[in-house]
MIDOSE-1310 file (N, C-alpha, C; in nm, 2 decimals, decimal comma, always signed):
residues 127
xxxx	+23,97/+20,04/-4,53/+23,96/+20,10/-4,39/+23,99/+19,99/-4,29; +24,00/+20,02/-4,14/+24,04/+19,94/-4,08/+23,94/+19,86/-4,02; +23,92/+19,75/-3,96/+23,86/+19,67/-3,93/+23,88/+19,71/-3,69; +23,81/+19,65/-3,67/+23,78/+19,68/-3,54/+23,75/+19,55/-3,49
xxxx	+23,84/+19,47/-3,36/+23,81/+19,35/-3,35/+23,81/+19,40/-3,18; +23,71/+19,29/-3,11/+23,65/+19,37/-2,94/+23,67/+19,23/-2,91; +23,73/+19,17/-2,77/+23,73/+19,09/-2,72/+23,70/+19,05/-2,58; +23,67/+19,16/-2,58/+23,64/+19,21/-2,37/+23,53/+19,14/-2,30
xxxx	+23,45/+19,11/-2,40/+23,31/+18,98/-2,33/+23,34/+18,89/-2,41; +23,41/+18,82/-2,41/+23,41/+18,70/-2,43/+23,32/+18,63/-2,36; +23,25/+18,45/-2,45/+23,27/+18,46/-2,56/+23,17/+18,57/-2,64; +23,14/+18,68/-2,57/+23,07/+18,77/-2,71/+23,21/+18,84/-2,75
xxxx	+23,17/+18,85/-2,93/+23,28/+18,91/-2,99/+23,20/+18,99/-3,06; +23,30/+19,12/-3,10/+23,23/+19,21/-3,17/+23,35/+19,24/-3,28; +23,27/+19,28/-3,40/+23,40/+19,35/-3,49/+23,31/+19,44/-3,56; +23,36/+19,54/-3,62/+23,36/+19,65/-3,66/+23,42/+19,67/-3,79
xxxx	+23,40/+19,67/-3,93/+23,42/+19,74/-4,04/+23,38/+19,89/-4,07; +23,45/+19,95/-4,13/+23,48/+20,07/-4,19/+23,47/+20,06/-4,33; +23,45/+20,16/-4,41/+23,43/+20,20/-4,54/+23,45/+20,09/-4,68; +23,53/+20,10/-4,77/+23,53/+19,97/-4,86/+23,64/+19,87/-4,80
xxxx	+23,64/+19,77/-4,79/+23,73/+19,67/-4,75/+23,80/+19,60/-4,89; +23,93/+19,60/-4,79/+24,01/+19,53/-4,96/+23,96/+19,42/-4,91; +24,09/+19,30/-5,02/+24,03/+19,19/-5,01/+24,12/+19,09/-4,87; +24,28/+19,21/-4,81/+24,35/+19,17/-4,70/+24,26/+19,21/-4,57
xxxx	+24,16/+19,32/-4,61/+24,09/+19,34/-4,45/+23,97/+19,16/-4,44; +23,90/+19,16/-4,59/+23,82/+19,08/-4,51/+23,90/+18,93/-4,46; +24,00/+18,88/-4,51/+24,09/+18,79/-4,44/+24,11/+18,81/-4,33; +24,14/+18,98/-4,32/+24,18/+18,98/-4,13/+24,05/+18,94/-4,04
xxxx	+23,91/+18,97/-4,14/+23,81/+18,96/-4,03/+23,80/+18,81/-4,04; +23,78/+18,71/-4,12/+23,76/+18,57/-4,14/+23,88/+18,51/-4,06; +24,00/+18,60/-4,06/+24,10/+18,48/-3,95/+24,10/+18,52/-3,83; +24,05/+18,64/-3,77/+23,97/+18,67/-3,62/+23,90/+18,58/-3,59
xxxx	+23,76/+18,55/-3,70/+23,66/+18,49/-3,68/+23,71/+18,33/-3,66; +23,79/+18,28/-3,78/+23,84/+18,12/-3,72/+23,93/+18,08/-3,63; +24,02/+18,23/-3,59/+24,06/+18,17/-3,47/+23,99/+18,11/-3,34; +23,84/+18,22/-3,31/+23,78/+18,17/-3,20/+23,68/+18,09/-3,21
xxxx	+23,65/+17,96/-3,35/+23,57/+17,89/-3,38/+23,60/+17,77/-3,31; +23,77/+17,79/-3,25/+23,83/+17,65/-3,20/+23,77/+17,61/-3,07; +23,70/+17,73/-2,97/+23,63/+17,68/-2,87/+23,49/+17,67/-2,91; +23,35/+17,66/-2,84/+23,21/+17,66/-2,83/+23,16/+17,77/-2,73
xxxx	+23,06/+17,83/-2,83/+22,95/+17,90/-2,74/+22,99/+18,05/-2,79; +23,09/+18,08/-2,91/+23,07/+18,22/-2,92/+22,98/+18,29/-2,98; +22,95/+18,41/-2,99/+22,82/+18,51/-3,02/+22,94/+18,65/-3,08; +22,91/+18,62/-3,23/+22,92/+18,73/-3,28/+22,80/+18,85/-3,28
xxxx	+22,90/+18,99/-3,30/+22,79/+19,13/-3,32/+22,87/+19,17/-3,43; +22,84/+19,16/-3,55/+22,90/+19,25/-3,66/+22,88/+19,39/-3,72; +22,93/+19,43/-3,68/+22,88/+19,59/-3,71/+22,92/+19,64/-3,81; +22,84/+19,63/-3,91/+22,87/+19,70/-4,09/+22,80/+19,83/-4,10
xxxx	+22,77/+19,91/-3,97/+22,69/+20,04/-4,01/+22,75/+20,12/-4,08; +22,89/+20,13/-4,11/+23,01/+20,21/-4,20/+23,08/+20,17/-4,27; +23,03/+20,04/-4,35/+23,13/+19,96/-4,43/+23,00/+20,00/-4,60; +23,10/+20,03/-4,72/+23,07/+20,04/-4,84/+22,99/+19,87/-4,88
xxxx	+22,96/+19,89/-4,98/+22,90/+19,80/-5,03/+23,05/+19,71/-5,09; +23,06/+19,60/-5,05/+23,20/+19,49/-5,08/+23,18/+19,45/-5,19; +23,32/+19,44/-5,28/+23,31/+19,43/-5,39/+23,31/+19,28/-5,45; +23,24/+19,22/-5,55/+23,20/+19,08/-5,59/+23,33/+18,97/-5,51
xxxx	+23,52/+19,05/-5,51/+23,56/+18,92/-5,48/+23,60/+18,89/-5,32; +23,56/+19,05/-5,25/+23,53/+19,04/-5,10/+23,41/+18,94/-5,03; +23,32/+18,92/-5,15/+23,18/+18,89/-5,11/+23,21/+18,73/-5,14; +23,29/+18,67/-5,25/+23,37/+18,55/-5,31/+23,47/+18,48/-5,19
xxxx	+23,54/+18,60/-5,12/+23,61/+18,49/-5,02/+23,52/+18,46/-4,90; +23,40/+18,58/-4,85/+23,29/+18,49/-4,76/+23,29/+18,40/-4,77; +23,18/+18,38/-4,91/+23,11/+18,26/-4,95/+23,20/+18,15/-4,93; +23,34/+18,14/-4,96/+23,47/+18,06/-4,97/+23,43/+18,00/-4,87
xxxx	+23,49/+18,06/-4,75/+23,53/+18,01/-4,64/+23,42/+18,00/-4,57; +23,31/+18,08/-4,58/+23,16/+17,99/-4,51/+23,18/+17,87/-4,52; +23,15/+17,83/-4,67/+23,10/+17,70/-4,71/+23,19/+17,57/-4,65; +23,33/+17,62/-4,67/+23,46/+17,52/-4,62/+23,44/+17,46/-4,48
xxxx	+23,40/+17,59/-4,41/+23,37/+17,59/-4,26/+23,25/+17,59/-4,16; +23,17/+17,53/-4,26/+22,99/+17,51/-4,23/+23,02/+17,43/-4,07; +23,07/+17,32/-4,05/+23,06/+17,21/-3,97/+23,15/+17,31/-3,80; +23,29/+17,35/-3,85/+23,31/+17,44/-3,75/+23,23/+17,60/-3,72
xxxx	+23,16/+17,59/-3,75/+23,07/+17,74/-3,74/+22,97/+17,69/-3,64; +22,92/+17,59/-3,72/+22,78/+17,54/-3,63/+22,84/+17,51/-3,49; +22,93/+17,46/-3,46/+22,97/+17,37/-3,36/+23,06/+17,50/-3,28; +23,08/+17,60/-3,33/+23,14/+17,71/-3,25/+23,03/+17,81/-3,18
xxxx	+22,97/+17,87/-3,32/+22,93/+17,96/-3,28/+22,77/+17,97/-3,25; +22,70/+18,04/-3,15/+22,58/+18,01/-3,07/+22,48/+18,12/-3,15; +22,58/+18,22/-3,21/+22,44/+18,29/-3,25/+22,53/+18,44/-3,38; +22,47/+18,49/-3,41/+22,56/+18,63/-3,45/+22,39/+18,73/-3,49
xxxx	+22,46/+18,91/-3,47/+22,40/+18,97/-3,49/+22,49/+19,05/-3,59; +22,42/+19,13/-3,71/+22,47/+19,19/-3,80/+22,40/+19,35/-3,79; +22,48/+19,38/-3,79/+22,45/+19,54/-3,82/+22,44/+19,62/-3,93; +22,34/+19,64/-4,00/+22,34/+19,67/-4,13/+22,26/+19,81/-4,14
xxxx	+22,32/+19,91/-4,17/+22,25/+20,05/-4,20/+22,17/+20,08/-4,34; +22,26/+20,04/-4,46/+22,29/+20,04/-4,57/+22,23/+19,94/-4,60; +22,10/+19,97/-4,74/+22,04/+19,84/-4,84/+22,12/+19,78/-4,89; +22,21/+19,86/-4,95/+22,27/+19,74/-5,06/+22,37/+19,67/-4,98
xxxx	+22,41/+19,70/-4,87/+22,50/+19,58/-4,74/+22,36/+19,51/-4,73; +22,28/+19,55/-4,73/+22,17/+19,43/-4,63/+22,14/+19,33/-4,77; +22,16/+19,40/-4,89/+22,10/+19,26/-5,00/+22,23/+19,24/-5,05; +22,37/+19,22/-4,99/+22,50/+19,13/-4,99/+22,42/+19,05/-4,92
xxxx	+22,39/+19,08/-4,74/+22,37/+19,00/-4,72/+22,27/+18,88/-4,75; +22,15/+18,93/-4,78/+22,04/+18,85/-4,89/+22,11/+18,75/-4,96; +22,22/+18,80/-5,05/+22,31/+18,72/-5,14/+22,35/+18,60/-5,10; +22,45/+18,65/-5,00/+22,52/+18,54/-4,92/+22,45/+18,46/-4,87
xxxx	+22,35/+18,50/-4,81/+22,28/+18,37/-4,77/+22,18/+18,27/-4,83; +22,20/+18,28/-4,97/+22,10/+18,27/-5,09/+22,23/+18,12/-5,11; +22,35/+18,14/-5,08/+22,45/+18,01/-5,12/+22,52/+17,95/-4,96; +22,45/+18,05/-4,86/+22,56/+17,98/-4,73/+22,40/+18,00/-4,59
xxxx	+22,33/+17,93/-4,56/+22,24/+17,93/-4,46/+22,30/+17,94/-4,31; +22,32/+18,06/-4,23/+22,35/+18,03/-4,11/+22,36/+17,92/-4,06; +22,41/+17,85/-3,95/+22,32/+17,73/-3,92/+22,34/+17,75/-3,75; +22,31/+17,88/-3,70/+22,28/+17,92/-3,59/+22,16/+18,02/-3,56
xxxx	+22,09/+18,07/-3,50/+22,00/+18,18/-3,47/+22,09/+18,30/-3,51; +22,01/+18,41/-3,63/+22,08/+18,57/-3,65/+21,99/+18,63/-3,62; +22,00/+18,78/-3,62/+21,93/+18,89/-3,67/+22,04/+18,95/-3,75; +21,94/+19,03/-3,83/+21,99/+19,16/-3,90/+21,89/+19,26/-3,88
xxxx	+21,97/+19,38/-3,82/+21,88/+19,51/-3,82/+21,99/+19,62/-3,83; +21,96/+19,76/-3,81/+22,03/+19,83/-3,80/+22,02/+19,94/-3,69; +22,01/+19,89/-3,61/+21,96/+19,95/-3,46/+22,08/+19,85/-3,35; +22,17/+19,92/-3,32/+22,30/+19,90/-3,22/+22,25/+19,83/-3,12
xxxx	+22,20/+19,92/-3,08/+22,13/+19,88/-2,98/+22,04/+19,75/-2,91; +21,97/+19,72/-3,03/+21,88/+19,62/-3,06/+21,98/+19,47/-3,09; +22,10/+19,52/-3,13/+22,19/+19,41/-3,18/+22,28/+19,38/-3,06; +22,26/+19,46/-2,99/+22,37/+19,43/-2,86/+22,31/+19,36/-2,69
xxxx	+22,13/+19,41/-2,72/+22,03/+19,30/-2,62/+22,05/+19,17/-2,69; +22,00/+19,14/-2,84/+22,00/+19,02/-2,85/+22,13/+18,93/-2,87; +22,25/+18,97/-2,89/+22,37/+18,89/-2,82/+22,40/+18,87/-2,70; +22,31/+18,94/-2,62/+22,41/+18,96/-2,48/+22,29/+18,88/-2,41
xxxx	+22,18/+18,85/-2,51/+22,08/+18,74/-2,49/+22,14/+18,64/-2,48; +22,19/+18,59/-2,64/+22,26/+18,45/-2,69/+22,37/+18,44/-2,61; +22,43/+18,52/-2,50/+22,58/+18,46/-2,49/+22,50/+18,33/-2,38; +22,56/+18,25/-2,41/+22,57/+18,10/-2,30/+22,43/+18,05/-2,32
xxx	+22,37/+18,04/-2,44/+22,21/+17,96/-2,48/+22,29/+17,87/-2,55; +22,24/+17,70/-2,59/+22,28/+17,65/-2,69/+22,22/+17,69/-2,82; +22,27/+17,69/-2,90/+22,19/+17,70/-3,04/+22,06/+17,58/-3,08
């Protein structure tokens, strides 16, 4: 399904997944995300309220490119909120972060709403 990339508040970014993701959508979302790691201060909103549960080697190129990119994440980005409707998306994310520790302020909830005060909090805080 297609991916949804929002640029209009900058630096808040938002993206949007849909139903299962191959393994070329989550690349599209990971090369959105590294293109704007090259400045400081952005604030992701990820919205997985409609995305399937990702399959082991969707969840393998995360972990990938997390790990590679620990040093530019911290140094980019100020905060991110996740949007998670779905348990078994919320214990990916459990997963993922079991081998990759933010190294910025998150939430995870599944209330839009809730996810769109607290970035529009983090835009322009240091981490």
């Amino acid at each position: 399904m297609p991916n949804a990339f929002d640029r209009s508040d900058y630096p808040l970014l938002r993206v949007r997944a849909y139903g299962s993701s191959s393994n070329d959508e989550v690349a599209e979302r990971i090369a959105f995300l590294a293109e704007h790691l090259e400045g400081e201060g952005i604030v992701l909103l990820l919205d997985n309220r409609d995305i399937e549960t990702p399959a082991p080697s969707a969840r393998r190129l995360w972990v990938e490119w997390l790990l590679a990119h620990r040093d530019a994440i911290a140094r980019g980005c100020d905060g991110a909120a996740f949007v998670v409707s779905d348990a078994r998306v919320r214990g990916v994310y459990t997963a993922v972060f079991w081998f990759w520790t933010p190294p910025f302020p998150y939430l995870i909830t599944a209330d839009i709403d809730e996810a769109e005060a607290w970035v529009r909090n983090r835009v322009g805080r240091a981490a």
